[in-house]
KEKOL-254038 format. One record per residue: x, y, z of N, C-alpha, C in turn. Coordinates in pm, whole numbers, padded with zeros to 5 digits, always signed. Layout:
<bavexs>
XYZXYZXYZ/...
</bavexs>
This chain:
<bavexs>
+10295+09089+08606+10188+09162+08673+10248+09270+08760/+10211+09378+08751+10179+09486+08823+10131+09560+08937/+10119+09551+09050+10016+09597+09149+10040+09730+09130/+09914+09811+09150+09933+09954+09135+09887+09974+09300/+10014+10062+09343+09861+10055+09504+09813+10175+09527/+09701+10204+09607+09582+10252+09631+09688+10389+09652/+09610+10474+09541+09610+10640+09639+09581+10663+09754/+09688+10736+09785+09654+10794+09942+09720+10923+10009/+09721+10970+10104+09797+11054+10104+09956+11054+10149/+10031+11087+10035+10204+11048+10104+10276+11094+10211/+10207+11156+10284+10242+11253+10411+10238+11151+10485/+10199+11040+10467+10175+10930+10596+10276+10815+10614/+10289+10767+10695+10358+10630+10687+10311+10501+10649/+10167+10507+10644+10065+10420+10557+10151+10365+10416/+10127+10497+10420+10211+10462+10248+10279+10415+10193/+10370+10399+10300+10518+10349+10284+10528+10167+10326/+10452+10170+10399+10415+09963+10432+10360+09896+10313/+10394+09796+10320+10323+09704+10198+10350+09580+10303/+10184+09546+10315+10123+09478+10359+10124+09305+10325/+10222+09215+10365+10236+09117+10337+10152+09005+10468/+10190+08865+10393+10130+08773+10530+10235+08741+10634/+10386+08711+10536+10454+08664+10701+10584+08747+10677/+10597+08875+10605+10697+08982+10621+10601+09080+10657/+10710+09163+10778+10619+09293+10904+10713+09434+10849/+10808+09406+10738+10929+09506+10774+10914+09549+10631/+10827+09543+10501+10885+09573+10400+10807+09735+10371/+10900+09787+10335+10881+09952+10340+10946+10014+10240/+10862+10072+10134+10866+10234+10020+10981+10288+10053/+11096+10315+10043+11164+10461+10062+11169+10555+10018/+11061+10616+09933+10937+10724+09876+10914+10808+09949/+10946+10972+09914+10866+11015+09954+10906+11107+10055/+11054+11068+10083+11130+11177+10158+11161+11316+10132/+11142+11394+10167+11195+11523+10145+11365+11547+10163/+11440+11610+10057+11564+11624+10101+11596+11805+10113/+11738+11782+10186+11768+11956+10213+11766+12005+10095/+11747+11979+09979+11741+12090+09810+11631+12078+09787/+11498+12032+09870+11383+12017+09809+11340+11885+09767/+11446+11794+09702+11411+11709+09592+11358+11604+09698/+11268+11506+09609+11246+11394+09693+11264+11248+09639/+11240+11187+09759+11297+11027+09682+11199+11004+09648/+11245+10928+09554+11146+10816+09434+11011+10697+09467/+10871+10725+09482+10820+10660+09524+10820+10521+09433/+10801+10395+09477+10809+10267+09407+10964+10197+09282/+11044+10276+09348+11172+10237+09343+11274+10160+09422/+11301+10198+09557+11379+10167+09632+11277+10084+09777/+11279+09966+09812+11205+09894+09897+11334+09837+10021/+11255+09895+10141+11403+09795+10223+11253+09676+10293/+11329+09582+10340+11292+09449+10417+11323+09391+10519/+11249+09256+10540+11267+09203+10623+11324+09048+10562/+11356+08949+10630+11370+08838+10564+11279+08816+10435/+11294+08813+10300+11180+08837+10205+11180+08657+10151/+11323+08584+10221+11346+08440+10123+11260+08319+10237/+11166+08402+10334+11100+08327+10379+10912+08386+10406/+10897+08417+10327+10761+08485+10266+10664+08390+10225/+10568+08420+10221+10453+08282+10143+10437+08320+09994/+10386+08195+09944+10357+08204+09829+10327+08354+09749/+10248+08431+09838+10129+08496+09836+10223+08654+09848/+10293+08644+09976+10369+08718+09981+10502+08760+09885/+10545+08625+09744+10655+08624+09659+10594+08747+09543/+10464+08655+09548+10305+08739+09428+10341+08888+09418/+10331+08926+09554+10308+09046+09603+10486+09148+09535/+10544+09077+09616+10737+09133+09603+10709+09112+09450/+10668+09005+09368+10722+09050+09194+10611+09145+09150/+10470+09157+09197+10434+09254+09149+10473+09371+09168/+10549+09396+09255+10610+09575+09246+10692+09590+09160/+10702+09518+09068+10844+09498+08920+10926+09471+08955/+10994+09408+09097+11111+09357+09108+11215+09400+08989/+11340+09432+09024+11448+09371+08913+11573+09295+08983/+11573+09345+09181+11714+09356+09163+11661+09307+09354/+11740+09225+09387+11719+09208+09549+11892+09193+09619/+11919+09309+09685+12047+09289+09760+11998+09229+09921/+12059+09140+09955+12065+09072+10035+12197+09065+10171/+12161+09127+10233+12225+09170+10308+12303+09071+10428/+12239+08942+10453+12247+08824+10562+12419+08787+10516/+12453+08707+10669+12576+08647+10656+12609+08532+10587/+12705+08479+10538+12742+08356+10457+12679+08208+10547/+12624+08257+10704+12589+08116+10771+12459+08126+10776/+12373+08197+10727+12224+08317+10763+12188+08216+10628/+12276+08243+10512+12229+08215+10343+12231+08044+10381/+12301+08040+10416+12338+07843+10424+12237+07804+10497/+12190+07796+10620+12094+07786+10664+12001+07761+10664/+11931+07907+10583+11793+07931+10589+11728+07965+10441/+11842+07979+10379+11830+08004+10199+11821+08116+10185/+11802+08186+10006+11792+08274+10005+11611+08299+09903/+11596+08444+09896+11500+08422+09759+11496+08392+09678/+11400+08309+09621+11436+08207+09500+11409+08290+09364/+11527+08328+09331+11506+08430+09175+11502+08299+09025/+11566+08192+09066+11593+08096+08976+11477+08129+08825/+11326+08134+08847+11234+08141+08832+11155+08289+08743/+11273+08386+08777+11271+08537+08754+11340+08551+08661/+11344+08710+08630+11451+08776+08581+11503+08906+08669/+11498+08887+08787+11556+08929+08890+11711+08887+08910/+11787+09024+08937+11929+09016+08996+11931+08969+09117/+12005+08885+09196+12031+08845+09328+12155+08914+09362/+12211+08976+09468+12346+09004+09496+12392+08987+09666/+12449+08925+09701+12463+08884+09813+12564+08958+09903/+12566+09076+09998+12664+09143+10028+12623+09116+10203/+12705+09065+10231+12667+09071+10409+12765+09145+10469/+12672+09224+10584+12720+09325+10618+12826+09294+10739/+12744+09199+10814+12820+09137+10926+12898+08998+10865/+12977+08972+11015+13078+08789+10942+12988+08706+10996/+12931+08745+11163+12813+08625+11192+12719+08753+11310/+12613+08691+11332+12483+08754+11418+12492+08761+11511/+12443+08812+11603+12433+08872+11752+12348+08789+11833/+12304+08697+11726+12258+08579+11835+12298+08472+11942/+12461+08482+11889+12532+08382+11955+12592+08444+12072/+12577+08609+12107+12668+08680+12231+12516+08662+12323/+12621+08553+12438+12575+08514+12539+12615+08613+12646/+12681+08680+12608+12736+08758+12743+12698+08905+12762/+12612+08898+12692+12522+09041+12712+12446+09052+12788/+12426+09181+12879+12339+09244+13007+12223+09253+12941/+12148+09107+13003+12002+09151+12931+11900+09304+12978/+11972+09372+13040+11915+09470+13015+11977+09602+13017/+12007+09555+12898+12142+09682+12823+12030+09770+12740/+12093+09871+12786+12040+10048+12746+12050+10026+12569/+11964+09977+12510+11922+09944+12344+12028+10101+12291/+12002+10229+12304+12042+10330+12251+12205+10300+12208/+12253+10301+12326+12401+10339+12367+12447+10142+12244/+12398+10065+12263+12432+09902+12227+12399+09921+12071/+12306+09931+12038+12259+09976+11889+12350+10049+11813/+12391+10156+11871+12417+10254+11824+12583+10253+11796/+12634+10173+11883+12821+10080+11839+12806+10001+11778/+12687+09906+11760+12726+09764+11686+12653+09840+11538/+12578+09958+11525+12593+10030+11402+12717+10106+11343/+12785+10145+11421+12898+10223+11348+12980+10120+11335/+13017+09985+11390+13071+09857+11377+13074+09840+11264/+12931+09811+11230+12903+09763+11100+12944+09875+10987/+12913+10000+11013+12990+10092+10896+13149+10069+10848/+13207+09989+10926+13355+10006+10950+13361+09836+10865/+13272+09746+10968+13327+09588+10942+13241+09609+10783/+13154+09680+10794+13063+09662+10656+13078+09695+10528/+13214+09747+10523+13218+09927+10417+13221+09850+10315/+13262+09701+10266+13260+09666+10125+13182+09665+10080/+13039+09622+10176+12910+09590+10119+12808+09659+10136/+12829+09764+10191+12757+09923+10160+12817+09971+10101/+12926+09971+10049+12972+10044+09933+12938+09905+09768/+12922+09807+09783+12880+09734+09655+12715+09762+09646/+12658+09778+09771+12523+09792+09750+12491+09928+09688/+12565+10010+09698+12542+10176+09638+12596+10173+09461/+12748+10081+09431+12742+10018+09320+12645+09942+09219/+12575+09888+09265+12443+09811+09240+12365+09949+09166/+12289+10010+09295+12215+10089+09285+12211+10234+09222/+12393+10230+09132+12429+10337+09059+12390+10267+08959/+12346+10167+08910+12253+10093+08744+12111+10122+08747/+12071+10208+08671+11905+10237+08649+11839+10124+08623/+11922+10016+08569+11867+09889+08497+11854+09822+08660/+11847+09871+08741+11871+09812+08879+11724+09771+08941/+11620+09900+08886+11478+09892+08969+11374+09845+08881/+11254+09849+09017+11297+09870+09110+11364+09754+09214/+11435+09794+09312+11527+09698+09408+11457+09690+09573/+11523+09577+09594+11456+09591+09751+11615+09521+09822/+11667+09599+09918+11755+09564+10049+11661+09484+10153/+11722+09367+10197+11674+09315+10329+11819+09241+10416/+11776+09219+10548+11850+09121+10638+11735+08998+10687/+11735+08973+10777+11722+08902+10834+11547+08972+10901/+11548+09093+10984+11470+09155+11079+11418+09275+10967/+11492+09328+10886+11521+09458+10811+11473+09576+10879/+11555+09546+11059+11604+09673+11119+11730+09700+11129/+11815+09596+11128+11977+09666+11144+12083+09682+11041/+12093+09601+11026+12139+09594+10878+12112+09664+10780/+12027+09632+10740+11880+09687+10629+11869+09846+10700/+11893+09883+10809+11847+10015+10869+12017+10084+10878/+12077+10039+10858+12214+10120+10837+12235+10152+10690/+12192+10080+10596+12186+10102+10476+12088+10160+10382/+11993+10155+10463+11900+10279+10451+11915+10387+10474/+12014+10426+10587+12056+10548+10629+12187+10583+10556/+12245+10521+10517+12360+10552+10407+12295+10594+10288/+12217+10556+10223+12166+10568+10117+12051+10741+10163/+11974+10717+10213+11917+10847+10283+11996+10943+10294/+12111+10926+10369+12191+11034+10411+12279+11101+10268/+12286+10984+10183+12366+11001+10072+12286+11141+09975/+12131+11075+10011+12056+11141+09877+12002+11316+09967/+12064+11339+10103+11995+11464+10129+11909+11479+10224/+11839+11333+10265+11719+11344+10356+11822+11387+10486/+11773+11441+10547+11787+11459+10691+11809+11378+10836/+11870+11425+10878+11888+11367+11022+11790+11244+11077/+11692+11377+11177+11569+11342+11191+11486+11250+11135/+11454+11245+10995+11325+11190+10899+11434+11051+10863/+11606+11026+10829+11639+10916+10854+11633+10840+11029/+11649+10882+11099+11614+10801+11205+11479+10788+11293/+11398+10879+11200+11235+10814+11258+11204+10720+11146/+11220+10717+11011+11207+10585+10947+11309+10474+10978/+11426+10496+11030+11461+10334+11109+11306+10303+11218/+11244+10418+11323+11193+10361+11463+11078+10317+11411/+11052+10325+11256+10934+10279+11222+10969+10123+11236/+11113+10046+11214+11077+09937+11235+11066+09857+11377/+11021+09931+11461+10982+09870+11617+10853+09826+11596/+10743+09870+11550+10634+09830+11549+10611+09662+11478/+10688+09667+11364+10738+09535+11280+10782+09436+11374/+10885+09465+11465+10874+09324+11571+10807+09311+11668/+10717+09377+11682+10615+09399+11791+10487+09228+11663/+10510+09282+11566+10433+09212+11480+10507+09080+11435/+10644+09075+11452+10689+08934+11382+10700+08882+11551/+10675+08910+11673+10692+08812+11771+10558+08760+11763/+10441+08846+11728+10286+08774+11768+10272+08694+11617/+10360+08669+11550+10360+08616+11440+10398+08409+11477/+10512+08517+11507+10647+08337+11559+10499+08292+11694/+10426+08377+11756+10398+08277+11870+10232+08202+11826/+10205+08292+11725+10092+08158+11675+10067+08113+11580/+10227+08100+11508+10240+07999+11373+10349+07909+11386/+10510+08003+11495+10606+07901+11549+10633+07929+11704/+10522+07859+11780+10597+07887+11912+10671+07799+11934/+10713+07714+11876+10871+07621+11933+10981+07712+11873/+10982+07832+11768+11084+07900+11777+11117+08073+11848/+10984+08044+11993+10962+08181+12024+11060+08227+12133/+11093+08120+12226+11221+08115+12292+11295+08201+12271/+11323+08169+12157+11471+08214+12042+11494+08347+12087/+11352+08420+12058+11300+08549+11991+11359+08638+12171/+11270+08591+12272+11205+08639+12375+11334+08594+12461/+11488+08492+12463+11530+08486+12531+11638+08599+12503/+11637+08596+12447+11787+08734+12373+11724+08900+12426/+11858+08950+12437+11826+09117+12532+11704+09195+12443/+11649+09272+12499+11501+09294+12451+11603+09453+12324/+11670+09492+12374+11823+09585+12278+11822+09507+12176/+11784+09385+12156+11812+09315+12005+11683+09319+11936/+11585+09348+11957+11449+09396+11902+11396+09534+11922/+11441+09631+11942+11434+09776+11994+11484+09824+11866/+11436+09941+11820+11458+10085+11704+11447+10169+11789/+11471+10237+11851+11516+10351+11947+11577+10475+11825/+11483+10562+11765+11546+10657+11649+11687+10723+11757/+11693+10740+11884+11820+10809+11933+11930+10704+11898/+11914+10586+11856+12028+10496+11812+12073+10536+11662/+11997+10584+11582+12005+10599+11456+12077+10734+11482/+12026+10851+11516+12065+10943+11529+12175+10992+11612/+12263+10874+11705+12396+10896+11728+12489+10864+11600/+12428+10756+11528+12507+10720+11454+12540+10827+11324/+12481+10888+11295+12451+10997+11203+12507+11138+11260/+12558+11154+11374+12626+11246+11463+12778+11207+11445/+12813+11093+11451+12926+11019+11450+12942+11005+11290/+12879+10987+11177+12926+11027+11079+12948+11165+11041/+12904+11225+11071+12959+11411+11063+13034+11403+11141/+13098+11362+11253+13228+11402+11323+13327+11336+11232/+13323+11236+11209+13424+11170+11169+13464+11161+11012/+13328+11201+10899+13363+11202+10789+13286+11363+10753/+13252+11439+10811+13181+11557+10758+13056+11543+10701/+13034+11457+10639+12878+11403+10593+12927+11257+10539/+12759+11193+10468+12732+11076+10463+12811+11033+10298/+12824+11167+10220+12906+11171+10134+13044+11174+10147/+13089+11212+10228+13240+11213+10280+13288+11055+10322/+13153+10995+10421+13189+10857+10480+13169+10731+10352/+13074+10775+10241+13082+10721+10157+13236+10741+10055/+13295+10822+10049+13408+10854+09951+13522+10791+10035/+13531+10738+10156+13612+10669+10246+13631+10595+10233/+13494+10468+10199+13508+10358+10180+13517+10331+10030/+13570+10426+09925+13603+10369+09809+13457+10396+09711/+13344+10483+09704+13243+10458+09642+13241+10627+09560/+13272+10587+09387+13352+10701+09324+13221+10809+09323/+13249+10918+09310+13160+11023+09296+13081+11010+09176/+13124+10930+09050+13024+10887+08941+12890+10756+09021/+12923+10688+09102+12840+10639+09151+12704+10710+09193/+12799+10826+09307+12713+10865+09392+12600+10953+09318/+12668+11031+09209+12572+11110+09129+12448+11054+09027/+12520+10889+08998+12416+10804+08965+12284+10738+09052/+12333+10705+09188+12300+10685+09247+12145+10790+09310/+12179+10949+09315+12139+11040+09343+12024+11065+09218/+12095+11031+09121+11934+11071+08948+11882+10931+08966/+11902+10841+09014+11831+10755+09007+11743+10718+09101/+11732+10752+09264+11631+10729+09346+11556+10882+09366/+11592+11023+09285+11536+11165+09365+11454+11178+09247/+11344+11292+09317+11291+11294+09170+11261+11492+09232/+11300+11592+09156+11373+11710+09158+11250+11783+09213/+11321+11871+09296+11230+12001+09311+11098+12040+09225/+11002+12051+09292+10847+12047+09162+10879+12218+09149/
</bavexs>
């Protein structure tokens, strides 16, 4: 099955949500404009939120967009845990690339009220550095047409999931700007998964509400240092990609396969 969804107008951010029961984060990456004109591919490329803990209703939903391919972004103690999406059942690819070794849940020694921008915005270029195998296997992946469409998630599918969105963005042309206001789109999403946890799990709301409020914040000036700091340091997002080993046949695959050309 198929869902076709509702026309509307693509100028919006409407467009780009798909409306689940207990995922707040899953989002189109459709629809971008890049510096040559071209734009990305609507109903191809999906980033997320935890998708391997979704309802029934919500699985319905993820295979009707044609699924083929789910990269999974969580740590080796994230998968053990809490599981992953159950493809057993599919003919869906699973690929497991974690970006981090373990979560930011366990640093106790953080100023709970640390400036989100400036904190975000290191433990993102962190991750470009600790991450490069698995943003560079996830762009591997996504150089196979036989790939879509695919959906990236973590855990929140703001940090993780939002650095690799911006690799991939930055890769295909979109811009500065329009990549780091689609990361701040996912602030509103935990604004929605805390009123979620507090009246379906408030014995796990603690969790949520005791950790620095910088660990639930999209602040687009966090995105957009980081994207400053890849032009200093690699000249563009293509340069920082050719760093970490990801061949230019990729990238050009990569590029015909999510743009769809100048009208």
């Amino acid at each position: 099955m198929t869902i076709e969804l509702e026309p509307r107008d693509r100028s919006g951010d409407d467009a780009r949500h798909v409306t689940m029961e207990r995922l707040f984060n899953v989002r189109d990456l459709g629809g971008y404009r890049t510096v040559d004109g071209s734009t990305t591919r609507w109903r191809t490329l999906y980033r997320a939120d935890g998708i391997h803990h979704g309802s029934d209703a919500d699985v319905e939903r993820l295979l009707g967009l044609g699924l083929r391919t789910v990269l999974d972004l969580r740590t080796h103690g994230e998968l053990e845990e809490r599981g992953r999406f159950a493809t057993e059942h599919t003919t869906l690819a699973y690929h497991h690339l974690p970006v981090l070794r373990e979560t930011w849940d366990g640093w106790v020694d953080v100023d709970p009220d640390v400036d989100a921008v400036p904190f975000l915005a290191q433990r993102y270029e962190e991750m470009l550095d600790d991450g490069a195998a698995a943003l560079a296997g996830a762009l591997d992946v996504l150089a196979d047409d036989q790939a879509y469409p695919a959906v990236f998630h973590c855990a929140a599918g703001k940090d993780r999931t939002g650095v690799l969105a911006a690799v991939i963005l930055g890769l295909l042309g979109v811009d500065d700007d329009t990549i780091a206001t689609d990361y701040g789109l996912s602030k509103a999403a935990m604004g929605s998964l805390i009123e979620f946890v507090r009246a379906n799990r408030p014995e796990s709301l603690d969790a949520m509400t005791d950790q620095p409020a910088a660990f639930l914040d999209a602040p687009p000036k966090a995105m957009q240092r980081v994207l400053e700091v890849v032009t200093t340091r690699f000249g563009s997002m293509a340069g920082y990609v050719e760093a970490i080993g990801v061949s230019g046949d990729v990238v050009v695959a990569v590029r015909r396969n999510l743009l769809d050309p100048p009208a």
